[in-house]
N, C-alpha and C positions, 0 to 999 in steps of 0.2 A: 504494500500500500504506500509506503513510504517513497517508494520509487516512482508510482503513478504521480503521486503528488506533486514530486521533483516539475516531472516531465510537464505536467498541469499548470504550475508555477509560470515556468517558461511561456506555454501556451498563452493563459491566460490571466496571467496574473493575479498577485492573493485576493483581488478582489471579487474577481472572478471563479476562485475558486469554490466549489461547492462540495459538501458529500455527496452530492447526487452524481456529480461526475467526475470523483473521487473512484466511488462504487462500483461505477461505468468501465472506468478505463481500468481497477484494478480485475476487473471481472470478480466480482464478488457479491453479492447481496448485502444493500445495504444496512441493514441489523449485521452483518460483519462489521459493518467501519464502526459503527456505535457501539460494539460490543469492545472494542480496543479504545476510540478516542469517541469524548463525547460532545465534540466539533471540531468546525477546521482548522481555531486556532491550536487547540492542543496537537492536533495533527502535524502543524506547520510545525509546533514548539519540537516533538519528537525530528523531526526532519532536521529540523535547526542544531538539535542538541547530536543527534551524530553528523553535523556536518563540521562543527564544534573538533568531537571526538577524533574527524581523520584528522582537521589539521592540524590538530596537536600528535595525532600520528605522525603523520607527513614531517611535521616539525623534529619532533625524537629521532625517527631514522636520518633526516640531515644531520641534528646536532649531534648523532653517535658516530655519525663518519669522520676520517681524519682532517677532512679537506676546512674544516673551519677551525680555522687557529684564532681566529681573532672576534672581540665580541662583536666588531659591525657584522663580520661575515656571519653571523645568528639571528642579525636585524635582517640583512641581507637575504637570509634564508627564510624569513616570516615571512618577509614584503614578498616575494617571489613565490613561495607558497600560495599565498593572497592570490595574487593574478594569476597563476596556472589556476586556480581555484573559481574563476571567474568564467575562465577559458573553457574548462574540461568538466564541471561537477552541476549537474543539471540542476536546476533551480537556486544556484547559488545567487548568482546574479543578478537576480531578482530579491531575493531575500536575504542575501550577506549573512550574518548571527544572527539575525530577526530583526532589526530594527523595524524594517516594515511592518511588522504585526504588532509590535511591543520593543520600548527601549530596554526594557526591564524584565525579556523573555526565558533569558538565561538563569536570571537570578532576581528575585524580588527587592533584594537590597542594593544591587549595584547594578547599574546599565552594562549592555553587552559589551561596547567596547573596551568598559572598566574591566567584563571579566576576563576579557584578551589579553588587558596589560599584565592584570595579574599572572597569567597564566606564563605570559614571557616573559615578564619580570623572576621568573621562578627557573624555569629552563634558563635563561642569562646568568642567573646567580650560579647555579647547580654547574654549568659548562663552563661558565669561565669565571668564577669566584666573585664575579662583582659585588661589590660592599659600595654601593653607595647609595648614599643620602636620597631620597625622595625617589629609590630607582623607580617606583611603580607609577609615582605621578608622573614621572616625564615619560615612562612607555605610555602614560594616557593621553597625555599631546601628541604622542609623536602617531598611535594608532587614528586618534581623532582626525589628525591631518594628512595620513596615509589614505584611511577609510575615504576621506572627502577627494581627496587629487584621484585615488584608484576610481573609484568612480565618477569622477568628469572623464576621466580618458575611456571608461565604455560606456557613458552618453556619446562623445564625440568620433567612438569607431567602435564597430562587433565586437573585435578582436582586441581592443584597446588600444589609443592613440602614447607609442611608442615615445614620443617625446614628450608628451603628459608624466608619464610612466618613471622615465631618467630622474626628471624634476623632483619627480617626489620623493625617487630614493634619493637626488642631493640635498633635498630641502630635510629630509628625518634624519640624514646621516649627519650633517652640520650642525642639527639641532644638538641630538646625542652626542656628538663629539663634544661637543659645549660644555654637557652637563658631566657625562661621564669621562672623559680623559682633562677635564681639568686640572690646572694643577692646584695643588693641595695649599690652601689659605687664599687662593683667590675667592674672591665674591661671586659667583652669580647673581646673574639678574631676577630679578620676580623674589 
């Protein structure tokens, strides 16, 4: 069902979406989909929470490989995650971690993209030991404004406007480099 819905997403978007052609496409009777989810946003919510679960998959098998020495290359590896995830995972695109149904679909107390920072913030610390001050706040700027540039670039092309795309990862990279590779007694800003 989960995968009809994916593909329904795309089609028709969540507004569009109905159990009725949920039901339809997963070839099921609908006392099926009710007997699992007891409408479509909890439907969506399931969708959302394993789409969640690969790319924090997706994320692990990059950060257990050797090729990331350094912590941008783990921003680097989320951002890119991101977008192949945009490219490749049916209804992502439409629905991202849910904000389109609920900012707060993930988690009742923190919005979704809070609960992304955290999540990297935890894989960054874990792979490359970082100890810094406010690490999670600033993975939540820096996802807030990945989130927002990654999609201007698939408004502006299918596939995603390429040089949209660059921007974003120099604009999060520079950010982070700010906060996280500063040197120690300097001030930041904010």
């Amino acid at each position: 069902m989960l995968d009809a819905c994916a593909e329904l997403v795309d089609e028709v978007g969540y507004e569009g979406l109905t159990t009725t052609l949920l039901a339809e496409r997963a070839e099921v009777a609908i006392g099926s989909v009710y007997q699992f989810f007891p409408d479509k946003r909890a439907i969506v919510q399931a969708l959302t929470l394993r789409t969640m679960e690969s790319y924090l998959q997706r994320l692990d098998e990059r950060f257990a490989s050797d090729d990331l020495t350094h912590w941008w290359d783990g921003v680097d590896a989320g951002i890119d995650e991101y977008i192949s995830m945009h490219r490749t995972v049916p209804g992502f695109r439409t629905l991202h971690f849910g904000d389109v149904v609920d900012l707060h679909l993930l988690d009742e107390q923190r919005d979704n993209n809070g609960v992304i920072a955290d999540q990297l913030a935890r894989v960054l610390a874990e792979r490359f030991g970082l100890d810094v001050p406010d690490l999670r706040f600033h993975l939540e700027i820096a996802v807030e404004a990945a989130d927002a540039l990654i999609k201007l670039a698939f408004r502006r092309l299918p596939e995603g406007d390429d040089r949209v795309l660059a921007e974003a990862k120099a604009l999060i990279r520079e950010y982070l480099h700010r906060q996280v590779d500063a040197p120690a007694g300097v001030d930041q800003p904010g």
